[in-house]
C-alpha positions in Angstrom: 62.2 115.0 81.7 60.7 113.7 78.1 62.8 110.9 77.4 65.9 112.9 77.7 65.2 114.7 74.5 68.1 116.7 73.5 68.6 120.2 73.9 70.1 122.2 71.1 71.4 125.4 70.4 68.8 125.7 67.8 66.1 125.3 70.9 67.7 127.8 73.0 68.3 130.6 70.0 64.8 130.1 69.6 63.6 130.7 73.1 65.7 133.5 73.6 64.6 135.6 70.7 61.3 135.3 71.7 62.0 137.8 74.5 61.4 141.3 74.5 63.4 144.1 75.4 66.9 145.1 75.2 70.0 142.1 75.5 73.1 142.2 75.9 74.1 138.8 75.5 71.6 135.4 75.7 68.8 135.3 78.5 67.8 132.1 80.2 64.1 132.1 80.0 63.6 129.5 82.8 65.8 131.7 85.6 65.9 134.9 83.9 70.2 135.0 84.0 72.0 136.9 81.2 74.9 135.0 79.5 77.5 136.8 77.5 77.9 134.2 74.6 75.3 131.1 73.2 77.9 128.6 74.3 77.7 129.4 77.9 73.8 129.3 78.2 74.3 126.2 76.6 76.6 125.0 79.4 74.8 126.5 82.6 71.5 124.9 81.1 73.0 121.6 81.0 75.0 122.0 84.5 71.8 124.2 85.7 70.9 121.4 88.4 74.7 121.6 90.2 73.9 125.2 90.5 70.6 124.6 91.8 68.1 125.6 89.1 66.1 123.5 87.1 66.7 124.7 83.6 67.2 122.0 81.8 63.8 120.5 83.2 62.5 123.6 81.5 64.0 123.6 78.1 63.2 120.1 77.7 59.8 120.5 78.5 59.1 123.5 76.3 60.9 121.5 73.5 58.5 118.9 73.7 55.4 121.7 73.7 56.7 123.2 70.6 57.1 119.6 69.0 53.6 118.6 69.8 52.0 122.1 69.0 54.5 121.8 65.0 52.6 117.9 65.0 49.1 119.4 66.0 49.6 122.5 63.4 50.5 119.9 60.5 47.4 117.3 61.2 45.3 120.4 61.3 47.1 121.4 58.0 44.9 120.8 54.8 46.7 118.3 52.7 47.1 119.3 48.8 
């Protein structure tokens, strides 16, 4: 993990619309699992390692690529 970075709902809504396709409800990207509500993705991404995925390994991680990739984007970024 990346220094137990927090995962928000923000991160996850964020993920998720990235997918393509038809949903009814919110799509795990790391297993693929179709949740009817936002709150309970939340919850089996933070209890995903008693169920015996690694989700929250996942989120984290892309978290922390999308952070560095917004820092890379604004030092490339011409300054005004």
């Amino acid at each position: 993990a990346s220094g137990g970075a927090s995962i928000t709902v923000r991160d996850i809504l964020a993920a998720s619309q990235r997918q393509r396709g038809p949903q009814c409800g919110y799509q795990c990207i790391s297993c693929c699992r179709i949740f009817p509500t936002l709150w309970s993705l939340k919850i089996h991404i933070q209890h995903s390692s008693q169920e015996g995925y690694s989700c929250k390994v996942y989120y984290r991680r892309l978290k922390a690529l999308w952070e560095k990739e917004h820092k890379e984007q604004d030092a490339a970024a011409p300054r005004a």
